[in-house]
NUMARKOL-760033 format. One record per residue (C-alpha): residue number from 1; residue in three letters; z, y, x. Coordinates in steps of 0.2 Angstrom, whole numbers, plus 5000, padded with zeros to 4 digits. Last residue first. Layout:
# residues N
{num=NUM; residu=ALA; z=Z; y=Y; x=X} .
...
# end
This chain:
# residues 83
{num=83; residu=UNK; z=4978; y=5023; x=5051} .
{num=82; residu=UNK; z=4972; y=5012; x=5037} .
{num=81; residu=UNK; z=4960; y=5022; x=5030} .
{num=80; residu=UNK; z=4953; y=5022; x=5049} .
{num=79; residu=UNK; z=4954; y=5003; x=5052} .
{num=78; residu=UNK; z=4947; y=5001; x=5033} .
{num=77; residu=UNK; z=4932; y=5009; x=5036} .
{num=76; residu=UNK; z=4929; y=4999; x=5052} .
{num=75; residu=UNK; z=4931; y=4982; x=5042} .
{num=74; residu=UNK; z=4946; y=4974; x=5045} .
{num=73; residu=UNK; z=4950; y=4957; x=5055} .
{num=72; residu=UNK; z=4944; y=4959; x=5072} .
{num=71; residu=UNK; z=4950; y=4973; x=5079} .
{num=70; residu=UNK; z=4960; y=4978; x=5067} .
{num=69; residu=UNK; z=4970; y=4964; x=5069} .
{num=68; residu=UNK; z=4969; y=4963; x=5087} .
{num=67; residu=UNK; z=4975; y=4980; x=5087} .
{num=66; residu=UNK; z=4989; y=4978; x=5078} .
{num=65; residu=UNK; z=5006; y=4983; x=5089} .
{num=64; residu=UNK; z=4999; y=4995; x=5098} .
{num=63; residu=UNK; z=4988; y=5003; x=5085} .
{num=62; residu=UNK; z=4998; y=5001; x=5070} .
{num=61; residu=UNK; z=5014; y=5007; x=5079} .
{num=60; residu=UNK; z=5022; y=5013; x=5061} .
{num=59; residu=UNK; z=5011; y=5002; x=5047} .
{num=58; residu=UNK; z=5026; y=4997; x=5038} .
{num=57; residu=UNK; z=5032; y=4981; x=5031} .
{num=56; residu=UNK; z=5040; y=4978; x=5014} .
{num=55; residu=UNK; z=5052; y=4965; x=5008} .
{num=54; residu=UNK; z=5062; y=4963; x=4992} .
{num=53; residu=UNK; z=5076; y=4955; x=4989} .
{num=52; residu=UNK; z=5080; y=4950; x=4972} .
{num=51; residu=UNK; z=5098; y=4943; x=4967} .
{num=50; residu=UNK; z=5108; y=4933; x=4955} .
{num=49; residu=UNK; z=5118; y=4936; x=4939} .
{num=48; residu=UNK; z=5108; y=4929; x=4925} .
{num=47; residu=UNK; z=5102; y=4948; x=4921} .
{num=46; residu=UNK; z=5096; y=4949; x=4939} .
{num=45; residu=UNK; z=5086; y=4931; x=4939} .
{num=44; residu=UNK; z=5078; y=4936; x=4924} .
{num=43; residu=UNK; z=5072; y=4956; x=4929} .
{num=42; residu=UNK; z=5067; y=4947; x=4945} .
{num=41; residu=UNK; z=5057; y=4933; x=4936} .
{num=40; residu=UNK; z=5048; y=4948; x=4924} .
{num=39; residu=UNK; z=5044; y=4960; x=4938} .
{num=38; residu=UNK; z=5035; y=4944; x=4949} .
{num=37; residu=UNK; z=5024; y=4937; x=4935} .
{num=36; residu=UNK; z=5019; y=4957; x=4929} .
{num=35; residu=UNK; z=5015; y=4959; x=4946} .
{num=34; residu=UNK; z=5004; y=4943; x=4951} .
{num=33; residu=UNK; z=4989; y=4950; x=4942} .
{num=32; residu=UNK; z=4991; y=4965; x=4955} .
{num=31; residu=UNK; z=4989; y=4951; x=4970} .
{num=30; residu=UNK; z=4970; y=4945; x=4964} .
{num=29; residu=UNK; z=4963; y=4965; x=4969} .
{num=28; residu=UNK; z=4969; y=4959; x=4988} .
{num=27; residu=UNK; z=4968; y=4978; x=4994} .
{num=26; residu=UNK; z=4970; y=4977; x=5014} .
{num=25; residu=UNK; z=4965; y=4995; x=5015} .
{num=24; residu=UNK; z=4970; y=5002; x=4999} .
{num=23; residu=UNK; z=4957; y=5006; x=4990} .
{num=22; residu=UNK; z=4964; y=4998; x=4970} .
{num=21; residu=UNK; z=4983; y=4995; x=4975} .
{num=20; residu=UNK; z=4990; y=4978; x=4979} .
{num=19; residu=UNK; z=4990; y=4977; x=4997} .
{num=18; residu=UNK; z=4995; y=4992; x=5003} .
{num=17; residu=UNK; z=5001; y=4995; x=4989} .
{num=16; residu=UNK; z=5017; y=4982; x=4992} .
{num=15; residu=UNK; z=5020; y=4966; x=4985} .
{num=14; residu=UNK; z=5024; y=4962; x=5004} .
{num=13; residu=UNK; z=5038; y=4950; x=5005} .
{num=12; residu=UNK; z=5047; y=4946; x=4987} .
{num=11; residu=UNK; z=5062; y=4935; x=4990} .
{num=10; residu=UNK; z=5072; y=4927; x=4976} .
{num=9; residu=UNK; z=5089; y=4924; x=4977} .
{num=8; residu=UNK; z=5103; y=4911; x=4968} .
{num=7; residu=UNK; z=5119; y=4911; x=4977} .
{num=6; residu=UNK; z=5131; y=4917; x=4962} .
{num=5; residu=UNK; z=5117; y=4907; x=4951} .
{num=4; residu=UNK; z=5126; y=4893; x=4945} .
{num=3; residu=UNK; z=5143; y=4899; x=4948} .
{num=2; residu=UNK; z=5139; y=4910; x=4936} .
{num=1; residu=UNK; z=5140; y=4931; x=4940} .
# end
C-alpha cells in the first residue's frame, strides 16, 4: 500500500438486487448500468492499494420497521414480493 492511497476508500451502499435485479421489488432498471462503473473503480482502487466497502441492507423487520414505506411508497404487488 502507497502512502497515497493507504487511506483511500470507496463506499458502495445498496448495489444490491433488491434494487438492481430485473423483478425485484424496488428494481431501479437505470442502477445495473452503474455496475460495470462501480466493479471497474473497486478493482482500481484495490490494485492501487486502497479499500472497498460495501453496504447492504436487509429486509429483516420489514413490516415494523417499514410500514410507512410500504404503505405509501410501493405498489401492493411489490409490498407482498417484498415480504
Amino acid at each position: 500500500m502507497n502512502s497515497a492511497t493507504a487511506e483511500l476508500v470507496s463506499v458502495v451502499v445498496d448495489m444490491q438486487n433488491y434494487f438492481c435485479a430485473p423483478g425485484f421489488p424496488a428494481e431501479v432498471a437505470a442502477s445495473r448500468l452503474t455496475v460495470p462503473a462501480i466493479n471497474r473503480m473497486a478493482q482500481a482502487l484495490r490494485a492501487a492499494g486502497g479499500r472497498v466497502a460495501w453496504i447492504q441492507t436487509t429486509a429483516r423487520g420489514a413490516t415494523e420497521r417499514w410500514a410507512r414505506h410500504h404503505q405509501y411508497m410501493l405498489e401492493a404487488g411489490r409490498v407482498q414480493a417484498r415480504l
